[in-house]
N, C-alpha and C positions, 0 to 999 in steps of 0.2 A: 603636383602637376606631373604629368607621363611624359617625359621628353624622350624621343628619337633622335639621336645625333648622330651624324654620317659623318666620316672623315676618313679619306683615301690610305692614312698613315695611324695606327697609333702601336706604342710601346709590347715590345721590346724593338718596332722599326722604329729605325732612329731617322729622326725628322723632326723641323718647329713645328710642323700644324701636328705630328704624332703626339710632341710633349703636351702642346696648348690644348690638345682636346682631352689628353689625360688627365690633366691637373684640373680643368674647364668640369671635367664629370664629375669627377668627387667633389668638387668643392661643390657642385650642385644637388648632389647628393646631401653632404651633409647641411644644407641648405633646407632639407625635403624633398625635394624632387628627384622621381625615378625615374632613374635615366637610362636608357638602354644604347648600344653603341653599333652600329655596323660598320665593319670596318674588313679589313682586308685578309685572306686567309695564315697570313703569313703573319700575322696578330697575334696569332693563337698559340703561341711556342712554348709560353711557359702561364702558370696558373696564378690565378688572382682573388688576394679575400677580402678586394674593397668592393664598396657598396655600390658599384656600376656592375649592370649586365652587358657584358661584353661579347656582339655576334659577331665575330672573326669568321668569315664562311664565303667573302666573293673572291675569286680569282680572276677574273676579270671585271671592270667597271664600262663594260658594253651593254647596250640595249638588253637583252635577252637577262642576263645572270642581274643585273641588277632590280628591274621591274619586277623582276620574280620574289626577290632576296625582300626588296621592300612591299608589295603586296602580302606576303605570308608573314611579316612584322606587323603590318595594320592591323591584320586581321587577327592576329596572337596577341600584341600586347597593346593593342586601341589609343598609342599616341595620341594627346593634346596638342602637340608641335612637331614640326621636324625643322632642327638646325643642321644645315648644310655648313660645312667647315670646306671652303673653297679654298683649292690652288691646284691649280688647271695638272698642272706634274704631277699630284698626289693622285690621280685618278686616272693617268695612262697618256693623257691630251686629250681622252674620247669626251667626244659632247653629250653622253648620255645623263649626263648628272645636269647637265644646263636646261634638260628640258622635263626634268622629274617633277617640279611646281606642278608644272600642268598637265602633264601623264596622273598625277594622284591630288587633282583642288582640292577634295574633299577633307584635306588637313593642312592649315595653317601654315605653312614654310617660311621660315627665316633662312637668308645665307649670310655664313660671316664670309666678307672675303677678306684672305690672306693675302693676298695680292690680284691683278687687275689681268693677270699674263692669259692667253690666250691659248684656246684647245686646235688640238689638226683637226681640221675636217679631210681636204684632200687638197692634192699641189693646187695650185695659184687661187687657192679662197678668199684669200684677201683681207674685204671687208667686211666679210661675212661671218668668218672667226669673230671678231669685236662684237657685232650684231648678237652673236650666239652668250656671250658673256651678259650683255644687254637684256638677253631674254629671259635669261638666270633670277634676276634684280627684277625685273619687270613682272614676272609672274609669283613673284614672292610678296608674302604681306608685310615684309619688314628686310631693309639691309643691314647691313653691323657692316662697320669700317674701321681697322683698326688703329688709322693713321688717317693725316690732314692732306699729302695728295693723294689719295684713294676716293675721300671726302669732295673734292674740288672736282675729281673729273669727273662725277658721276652726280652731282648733285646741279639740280635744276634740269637733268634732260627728262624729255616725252614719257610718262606713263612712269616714271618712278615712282618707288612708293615711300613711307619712310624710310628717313637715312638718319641711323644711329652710328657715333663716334664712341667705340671702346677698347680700349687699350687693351693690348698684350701686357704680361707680366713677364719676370721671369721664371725661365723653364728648367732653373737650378736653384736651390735652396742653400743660402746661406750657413755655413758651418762655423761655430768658433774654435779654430785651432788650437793645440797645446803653444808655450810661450816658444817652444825648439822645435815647432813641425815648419818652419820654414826649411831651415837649413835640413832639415833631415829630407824633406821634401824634394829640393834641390840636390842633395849631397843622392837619391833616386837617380839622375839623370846626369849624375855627372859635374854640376853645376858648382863653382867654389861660393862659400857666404857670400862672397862680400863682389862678384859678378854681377854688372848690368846685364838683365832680363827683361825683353820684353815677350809679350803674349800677344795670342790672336785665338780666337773663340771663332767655330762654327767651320760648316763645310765650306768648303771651295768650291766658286762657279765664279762668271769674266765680271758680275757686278762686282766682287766685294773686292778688288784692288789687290790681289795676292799679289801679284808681278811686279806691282808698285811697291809692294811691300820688300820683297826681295832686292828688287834698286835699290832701294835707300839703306838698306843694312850693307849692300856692298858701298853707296858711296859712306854708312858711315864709318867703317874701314880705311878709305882712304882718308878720314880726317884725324885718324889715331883711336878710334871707338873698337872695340871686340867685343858689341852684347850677343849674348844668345836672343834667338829666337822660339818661345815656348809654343808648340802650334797644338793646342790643348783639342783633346776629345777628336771622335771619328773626321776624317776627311772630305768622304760624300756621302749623300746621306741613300736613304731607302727607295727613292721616287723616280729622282733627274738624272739619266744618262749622261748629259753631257759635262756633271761634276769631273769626272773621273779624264777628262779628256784637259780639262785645263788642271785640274790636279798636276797631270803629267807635264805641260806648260812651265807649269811652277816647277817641279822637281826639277826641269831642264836648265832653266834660269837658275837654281842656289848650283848645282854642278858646276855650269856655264862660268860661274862671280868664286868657286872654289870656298861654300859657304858652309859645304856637308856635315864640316862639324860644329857648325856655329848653329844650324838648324834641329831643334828638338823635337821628334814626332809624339808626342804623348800615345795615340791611338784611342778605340773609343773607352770612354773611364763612366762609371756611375756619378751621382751628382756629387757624393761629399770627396769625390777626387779630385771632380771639378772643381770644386769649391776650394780645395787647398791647392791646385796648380796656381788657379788665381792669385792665392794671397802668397805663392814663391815669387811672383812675378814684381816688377818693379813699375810696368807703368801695361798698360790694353793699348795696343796700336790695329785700330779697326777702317782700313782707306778704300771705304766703299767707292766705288765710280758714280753711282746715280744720290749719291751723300746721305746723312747718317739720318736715319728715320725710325721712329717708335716702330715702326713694321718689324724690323729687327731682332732676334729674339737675343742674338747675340750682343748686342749695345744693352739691353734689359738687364741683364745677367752683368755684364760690365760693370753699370748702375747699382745694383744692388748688393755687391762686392766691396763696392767702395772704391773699384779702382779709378787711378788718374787715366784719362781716355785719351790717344791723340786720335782723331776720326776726321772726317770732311764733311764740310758745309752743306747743311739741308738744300734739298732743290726748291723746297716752301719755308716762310717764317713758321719756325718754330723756337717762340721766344720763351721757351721752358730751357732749350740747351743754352746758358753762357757761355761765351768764350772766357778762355780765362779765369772761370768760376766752376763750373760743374762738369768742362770738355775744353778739348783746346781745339781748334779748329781751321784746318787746312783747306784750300781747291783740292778738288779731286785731280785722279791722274797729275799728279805731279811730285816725282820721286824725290827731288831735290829740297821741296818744302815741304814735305815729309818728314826728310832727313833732319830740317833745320830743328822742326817741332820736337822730335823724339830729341837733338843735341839740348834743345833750352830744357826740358825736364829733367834730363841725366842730370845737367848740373844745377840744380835747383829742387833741390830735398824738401824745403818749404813749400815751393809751387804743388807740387806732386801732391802732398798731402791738403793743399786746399783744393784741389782740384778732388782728391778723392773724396773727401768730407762732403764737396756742395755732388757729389754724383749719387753718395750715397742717399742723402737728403733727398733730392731729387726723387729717386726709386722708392720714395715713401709712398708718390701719388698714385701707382702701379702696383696694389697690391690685391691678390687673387679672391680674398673675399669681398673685395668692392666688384670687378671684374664678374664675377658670377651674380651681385645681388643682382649690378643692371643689365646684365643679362635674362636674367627672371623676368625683368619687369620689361624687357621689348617679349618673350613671350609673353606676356599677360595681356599687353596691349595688343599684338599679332591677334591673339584669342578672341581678343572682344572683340575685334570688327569683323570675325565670322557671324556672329551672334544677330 
């Protein structure tokens, strides 16, 4: 099968939907499917000898540069499919991509959405932005969802078409360490063996609870606690302007609590970096505000680490995360029981390690060649109801 996959982000921009659609290609590739990629000029930095053709060639994702960019792919490499890799950020907020199904019917469109968020159109649009995401899904012959409330809001309204549930993986790959790269790891940044560390995976923006996270390390301070905080890999990422604005939020807040040396900036790391800050760390404290959801790519990665998670309560049942067994599980926005959760794991070395065992486990069900097979088969289905 000839797949077309778009995506506002991929590698060396750093970003989930960048990773998800990189990893998403080759494993479809080595699958059999040729996959061709359009993606953003800014792509193109450095050279690639896996089995994805990668067109790195729009600088803008407006009307004009993009109908053109995919007209001249139709007509050059005659896609079976086009997968759309939605997140409204990754492609500027312009609504040009919401309405490409039906600028080009003539080829089968699936969109994954990445999340549900909304493009500008122009001041006070409203509800008209939602409508334009609606139209996205609606003019497509298949949705992919990669999460249960994405699944919930969008399922059963007017003129939907199928709605497919498939899981993000993680967008880091597992490394097995030597038995001393902890400590030397650590002994990197300063850090003594035998220091309480915790970590935090992924950019900064006002869902994921940074601010909350910086309370509760100041109040665990006043309880007698000094861990470091590892804030592993880039800060903001390639897409979202408005990272870098509560980034600086954050920075104000550890100044503010006199935390400067107690906070670790990793900076951005390749994934077997990634992979070994993790296993320096002592426990992933991840205190999203909207609660902890497979959408995540940062909780994925978590998961598949092994590590003990403190995070916050899903906004939907999802009776995959246990408390107590594969996650520990807080209210969101509240720095205090925050604090308590990260105290009951410091001192509970057995908890920690059931906690990471059932997370690991857990990250079984999320792995990237299941991920691509049913992937293949919403194209295949997408195909045949052109026919």
């Amino acid at each position: 099968m000839r797949v077309l996959l778009i995506s506002g982000e991929y590698p060396p921009m750093q970003g989930g939907v960048a990773d998800f659609s990189a990893i998403l290609a080759n494993e479809l590739a080595r699958q059999g499917a040729e996959v061709h990629v359009l993606t953003s000029i800014e792509a193109g930095a450095q050279a690639r000898a896996d089995a994805v053709r990668v067109h790195a060639i729009l600088r803008a994702w407006r009307w004009a540069p993009l109908y053109r960019a995919v007209r001249e792919l139709l007509r050059d490499v005659r896609p079976e499919v086009i997968n759309i890799q939605y997140q409204a950020a990754a492609y500027g907020m312009h609504p040009a991509i919401n309405l490409l199904p039906r600028v080009f019917p003539g080829v089968p469109a699936v969109v994954t959405f990445h999340d549900l968020k909304v493009p500008y159109l122009f001041p006070k649009a409203g509800a008209l932005r939602w409508r334009v995401v609606l139209e996205l899904a609606r003019a497509s012959r298949a949705v992919i969802v990669t999460n249960e409330e994405d699944r919930l809001q969008l399922e059963g309204r007017r003129g939907m078409p199928q709605l497919y549930q498939i899981p993000i993986g993680s967008n880091i790959t597992t490394a097995s360490p030597a038995d001393d790269a902890r400590d030397a790891w650590r002994d990197r940044w300063g850090i003594a063996p035998d220091a309480l560390v915790l970590c935090y995976f992924g950019f900064l923006n006002p869902s994921k609870g940074g601010e909350e996270l910086i309370e509760a390390l100041a109040e665990l301070r006043t309880r007698g606690y000094t861990p470091y905080l590892l804030m592993i890999g880039g800060s903001v990422g390639a897409s979202d302007p408005t990272n870098r604005a509560y980034l600086e939020r954050v920075r104000a807040s550890i100044a503010q609590h006199g935390l400067e040396e107690r906070v670790v900036w990793t900076g951005h790391m390749d994934a077997p970096e990634v992979s070994a800050a993790f296993r320096s760390a002592d426990m992933c404290v991840l205190p999203y505000r909207d609660g902890a959801s497979f959408r995540r790519g940062s909780l994925m990665a978590a998961l598949a680490h092994g590590m003990p998670i403190v995070s916050t309560a899903p906004q939907v049942a999802l009776p995959e995360l246990a408390h107590m067994q594969n996650i520990w599980l807080v209210p969101p926005c509240d720095p205090q029981r925050l604090a308590d959760a990260i105290e009951r794991l410091a001192r509970d070395p057995a908890l920690r390690e059931r906690l990471g065992k059932g997370a690991r486990d857990l990250s079984h069900r999320f792995g990237w060649e299941e991920i691509a097979t049913q992937t293949l088969k919403v194209y295949g289905e997408a195909t045949e109801k052109r026919r």
